[in-house]
N, C-alpha and C positions, 0 to 999 in steps of 0.2 A: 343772237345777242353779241353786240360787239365785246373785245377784252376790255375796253373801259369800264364796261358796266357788269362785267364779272363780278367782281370783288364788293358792288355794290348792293351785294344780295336782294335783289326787285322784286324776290315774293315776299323778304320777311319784312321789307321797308311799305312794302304795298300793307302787307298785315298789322303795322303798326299802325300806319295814316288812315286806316277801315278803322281800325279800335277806337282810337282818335275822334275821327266823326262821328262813332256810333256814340259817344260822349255828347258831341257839341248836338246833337239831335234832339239825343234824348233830354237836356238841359230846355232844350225848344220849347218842349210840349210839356213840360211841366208845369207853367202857368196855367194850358187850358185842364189839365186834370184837377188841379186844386182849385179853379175859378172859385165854386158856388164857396169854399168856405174860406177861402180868403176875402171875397167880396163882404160875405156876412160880419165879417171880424175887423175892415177896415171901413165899410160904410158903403161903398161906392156903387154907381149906378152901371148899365151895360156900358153906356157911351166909356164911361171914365176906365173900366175895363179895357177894353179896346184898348185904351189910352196904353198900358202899361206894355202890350201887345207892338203898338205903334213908336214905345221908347226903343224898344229892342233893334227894330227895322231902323232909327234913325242913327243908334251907333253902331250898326253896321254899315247901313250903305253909304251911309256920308263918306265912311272912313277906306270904305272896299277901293278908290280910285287910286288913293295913296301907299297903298300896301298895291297895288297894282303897279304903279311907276318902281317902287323899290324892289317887289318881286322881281322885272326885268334887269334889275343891277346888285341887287345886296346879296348876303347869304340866305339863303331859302332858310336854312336850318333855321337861324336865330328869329328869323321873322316869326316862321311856323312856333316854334316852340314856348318864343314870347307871348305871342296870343292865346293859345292854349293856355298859359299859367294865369293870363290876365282874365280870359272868359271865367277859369274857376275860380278865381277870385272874386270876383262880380254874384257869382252863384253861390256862394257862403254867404256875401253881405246881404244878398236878395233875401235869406232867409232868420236874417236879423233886424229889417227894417222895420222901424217903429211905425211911420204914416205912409202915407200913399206916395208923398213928393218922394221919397226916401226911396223907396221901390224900383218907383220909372227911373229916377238916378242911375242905381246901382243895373237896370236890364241895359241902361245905355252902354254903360262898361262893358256885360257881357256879352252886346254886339259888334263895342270895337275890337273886344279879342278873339271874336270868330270871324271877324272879316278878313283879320292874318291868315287866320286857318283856310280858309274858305274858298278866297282870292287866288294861292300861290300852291298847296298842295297839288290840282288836279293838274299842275305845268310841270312839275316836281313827276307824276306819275307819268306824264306824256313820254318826259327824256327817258325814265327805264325800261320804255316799250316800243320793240317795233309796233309800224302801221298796222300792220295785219293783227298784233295782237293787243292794242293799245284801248278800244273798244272795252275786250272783254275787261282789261285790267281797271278802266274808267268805270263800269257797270259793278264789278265787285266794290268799288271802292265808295259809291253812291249806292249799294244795297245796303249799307248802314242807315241808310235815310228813316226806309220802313222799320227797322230793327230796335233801331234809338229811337225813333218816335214811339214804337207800342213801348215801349219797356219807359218813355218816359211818363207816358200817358197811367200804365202799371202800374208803378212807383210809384207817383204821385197821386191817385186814386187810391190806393192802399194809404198809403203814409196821411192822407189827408184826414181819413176817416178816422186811423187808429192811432195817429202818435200826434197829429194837427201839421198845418197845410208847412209851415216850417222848417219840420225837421226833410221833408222833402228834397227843400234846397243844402241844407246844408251834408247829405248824404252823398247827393248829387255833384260836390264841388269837390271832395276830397280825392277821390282818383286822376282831377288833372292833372292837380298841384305836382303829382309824384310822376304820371306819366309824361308831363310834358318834357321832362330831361333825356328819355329815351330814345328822342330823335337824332341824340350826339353821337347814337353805335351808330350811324349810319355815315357814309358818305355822300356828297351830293351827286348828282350827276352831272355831268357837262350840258348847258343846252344845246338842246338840237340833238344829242348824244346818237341817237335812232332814226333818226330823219336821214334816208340817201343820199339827197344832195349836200346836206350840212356833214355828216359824217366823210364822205371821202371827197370834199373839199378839204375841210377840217376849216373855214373859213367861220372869224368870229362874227356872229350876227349883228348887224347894225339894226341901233336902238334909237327907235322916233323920237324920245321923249314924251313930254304932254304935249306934242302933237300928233302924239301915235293916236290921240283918243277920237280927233279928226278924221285920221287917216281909216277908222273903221269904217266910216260914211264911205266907205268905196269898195266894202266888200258886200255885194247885196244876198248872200248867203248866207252872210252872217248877221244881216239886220233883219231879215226874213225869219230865223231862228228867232234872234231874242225877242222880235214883236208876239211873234205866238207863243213864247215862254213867258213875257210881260201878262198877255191874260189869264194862261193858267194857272200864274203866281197868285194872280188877285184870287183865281177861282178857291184854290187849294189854301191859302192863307185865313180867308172867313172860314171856310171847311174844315182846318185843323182845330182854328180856336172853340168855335161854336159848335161843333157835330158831337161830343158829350153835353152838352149842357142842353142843345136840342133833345137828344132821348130821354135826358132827364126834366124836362120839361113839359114837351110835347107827348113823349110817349108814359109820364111817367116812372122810367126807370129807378130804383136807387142810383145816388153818382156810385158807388163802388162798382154797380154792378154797368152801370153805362161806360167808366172806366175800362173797367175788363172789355166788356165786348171790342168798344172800339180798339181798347193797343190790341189784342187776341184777331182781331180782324184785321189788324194793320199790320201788323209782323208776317200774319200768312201770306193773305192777298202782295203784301210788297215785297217780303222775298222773292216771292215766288215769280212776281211781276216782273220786278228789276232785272232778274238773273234769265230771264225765258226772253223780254223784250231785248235783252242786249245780245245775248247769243245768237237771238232770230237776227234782230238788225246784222249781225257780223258776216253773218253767214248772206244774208239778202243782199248785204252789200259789195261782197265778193263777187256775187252774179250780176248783181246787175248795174252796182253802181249809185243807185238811188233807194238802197234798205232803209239807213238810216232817217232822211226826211219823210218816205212810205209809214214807219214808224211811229214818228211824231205826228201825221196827220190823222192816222186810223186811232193813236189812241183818241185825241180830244173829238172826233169823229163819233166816237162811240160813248164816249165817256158822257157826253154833254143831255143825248134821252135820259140814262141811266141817274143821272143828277137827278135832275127834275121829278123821274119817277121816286124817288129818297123822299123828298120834300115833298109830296102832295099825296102819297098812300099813308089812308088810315090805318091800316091792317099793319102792327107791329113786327109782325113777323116779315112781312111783304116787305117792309120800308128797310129790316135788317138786309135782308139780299141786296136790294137795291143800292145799299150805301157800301157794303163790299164788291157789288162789280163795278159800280165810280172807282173805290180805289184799287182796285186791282187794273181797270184801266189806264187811270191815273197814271201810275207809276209803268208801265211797261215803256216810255219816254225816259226814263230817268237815264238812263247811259245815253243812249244816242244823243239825248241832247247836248251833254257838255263833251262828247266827244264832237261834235261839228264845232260847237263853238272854240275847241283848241283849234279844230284841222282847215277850218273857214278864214283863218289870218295864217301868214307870217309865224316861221319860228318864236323869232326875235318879241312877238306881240303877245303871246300867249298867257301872260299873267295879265297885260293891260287889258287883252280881252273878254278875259274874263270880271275881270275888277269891272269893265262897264256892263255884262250881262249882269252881276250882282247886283250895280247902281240902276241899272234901269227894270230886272224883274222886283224890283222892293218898292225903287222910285213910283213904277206907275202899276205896281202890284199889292201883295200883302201889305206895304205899308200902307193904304187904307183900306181895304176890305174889313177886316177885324173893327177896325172902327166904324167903318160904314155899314153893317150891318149891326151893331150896338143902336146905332142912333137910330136907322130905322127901328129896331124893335122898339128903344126904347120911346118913338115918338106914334107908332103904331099900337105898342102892345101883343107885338103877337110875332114872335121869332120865327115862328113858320113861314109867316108872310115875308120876311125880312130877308131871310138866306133863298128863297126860293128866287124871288127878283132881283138875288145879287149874284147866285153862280153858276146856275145854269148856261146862263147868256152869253158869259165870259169865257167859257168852254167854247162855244159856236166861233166865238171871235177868234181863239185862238185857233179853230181847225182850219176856218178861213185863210191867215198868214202862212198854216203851213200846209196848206193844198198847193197856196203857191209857191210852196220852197220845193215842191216834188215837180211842179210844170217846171222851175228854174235851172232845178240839178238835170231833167232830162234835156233839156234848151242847151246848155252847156254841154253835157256830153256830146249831141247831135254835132255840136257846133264844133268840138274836137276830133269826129271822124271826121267830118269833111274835111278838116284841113290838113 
């Protein structure tokens, strides 16, 4: 570590920006755990569900491009921290809305203040880590994902049952309010702070503008990544909202108890995923160069039978396995992935980079799945049929994009011995 980033303590600032997430997560999935009795209490059908699912996705990605341009020039801090207070803000009102309009409102809000968050932290973590250890720091900092999702899924399953779907949200919004100021003990880092060439040049990075977002179209590593993160968003976005109310449906569960299983299965399988897949990737890519994109393809590789088997085994207990090895596959992609998409651009790009993998895994991901699997069920009748023709497939698609990103990264290395 250089002495600039001494003084910047990068594990306790890492350990904030985890906490942080494991918040904006667990705020995620708290819709899909209170579904069945918020629906009940406001009227609404699967499709108009969805709906509430797909306001979220629009004030965040809309917003992810612009917090991507400022990220590359503003104070990190005040973006980050902003957001954070504005998402729990939005998740207080969410669980004061009187009608349905009121609701999708108030999740827009809380998509635009996670797009701050969401956009600019994992660039913020890049400068506090060297290359070699910047991985493992990206994968700890994204195993919030599985963490905050079971405990919102917990939470909100619990709270829904015994206190009403309500008080869920508004338990859920008070620790940002107070966290988000915590980001001020910190110092920023300089960008590039750990990057070799950037560091002992000491040269200040030149910044594309909004035509950096152009200039992505020329890195095909990095458009390779987010296509096959584009399908598995779609895959894992109907997956999250629908995969309780499926058990509770299809197999009968109580929701408390469909609740449980799934956060309880998703906190395991995704710790355990996140933290195994990013250390495996760190280390595979030491040696050979090509861990990272090997990663991404064997999960969705494997993930995509396991899917399918979820959704089409009668036998309750068969279909429980089955939906914990999807998501234990799932997620062993979680680090490698947004570690390439920092290290696949340009210093100087790395928030704009990311702000367009946001816009485009929502754009042509989760923001319709959730919906799109509503409408089938609800023009079918029959939710099984609906999620089984919507995310297995999407898995295939995405291992396809990143088979090719491992034939590209080895084409590229060849192509750098020889010269």
């Amino acid at each position: 570590m250089n002495n600039d980033a001494k003084p910047l303590w990068p594990i306790a600032t890492l350990v904030v920006l985890t906490g942080l997430n494991l918040l904006d997560y667990l705020d995620r999935q708290l819709l899909a755990a209170v579904l069945p009795a918020l629906q009940a209490e406001l009227k609404i059908g699967d499709e108009q569900a969805g709906n509430i699912a797909t306001a979220f996705m629009l004030g965040y990605f809309l917003t992810a491009p612009i917090f991507g341009w400022l990220g590359d020039r503003l104070s990190r801090t005040w973006l980050i921290a902003g957001g954070v207070f504005v998402w729990s803000l939005g998740t207080l009102l969410s669980g004061h809305a009187g009608t349905y309009l009121m609701l999708v409102l108030f999740r827009i809000l809380v998509g635009f203040g996670e797009a701050s968050f969401g956009t600019i932290s994992p660039g913020w973590i890049a400068d506090l880590f060297s290359p070699a250890r910047r991985n493992n720091a990206i994968t700890v900092f994204y195993f919030a994902i599985p963490v905050g999702s079971a405990l919102g899924y917990l939470m909100g399953g619990y709270m829904a049952v015994h206190y009403g779907w309500r008080s869920a949200f508004l338990w859920a919004g008070y620790p940002g309010l107070l966290l988000a100021f915590t980001l001020f003990l910190f110092r920023e880092p300089k960008r590039g702070a750990n990057d070799p060439v950037q560091a002992a040049t000491g040269a200040v990075p030149e910044r594309a503008g909004w035509k950096g977002y152009l200039r992505l179209f020329g890195f095909p590593s990095y458009l390779l990544v987010v296509a096959g993160y584009m399908a598995q968003t779609f895959a894992m976005g109907g997956f999250s909202l629908w995969a309780p109310t499926f058990l509770y449906r299809v197999h009968h569960m109580a929701l408390d108890r469909a609740g449980f299983f799934f956060s309880a299965s998703l906190a395991a399988t995704g710790l355990i995923a996140t933290l195994a897949g990013g250390f495996l990737a760190t280390k595979w890519q030491k040696k050979t160069g090509t861990g990272y994109a090997w990663v991404l393809a064997l999960s969705a590789l494997l993930a995509a039978p396991t899917a399918f088997a979820a959704f089409t085994l009668a036998d309750i207990g068969q279909a429980k396995i089955a939906l914990v090895l999807t998501m234990f596959l799932l997620f062993l992609s979680t680090g490698p992935v947004n570690t390439l998409i920092l290290e696949t651009v340009p210093v100087s790009m790395r928030a704009t980079a990311m702000a367009a993998s946001i816009f485009a895994i929502h754009m042509f991901g989760d923001l319709w799945s959730p919906k799109f699997v509503g409408y089938l069920s609800d023009r079918w009748g029959d939710l099984r049929r609906a999620v089984l023709w919507s995310l297995p497939g999407s898995l295939i698609i995405s291992a396809i994009f990143w088979c090719a990103l491992v034939a590209h990264v080895r084409r590229q290395r060849a192509a750098a011995v020889e010269s």
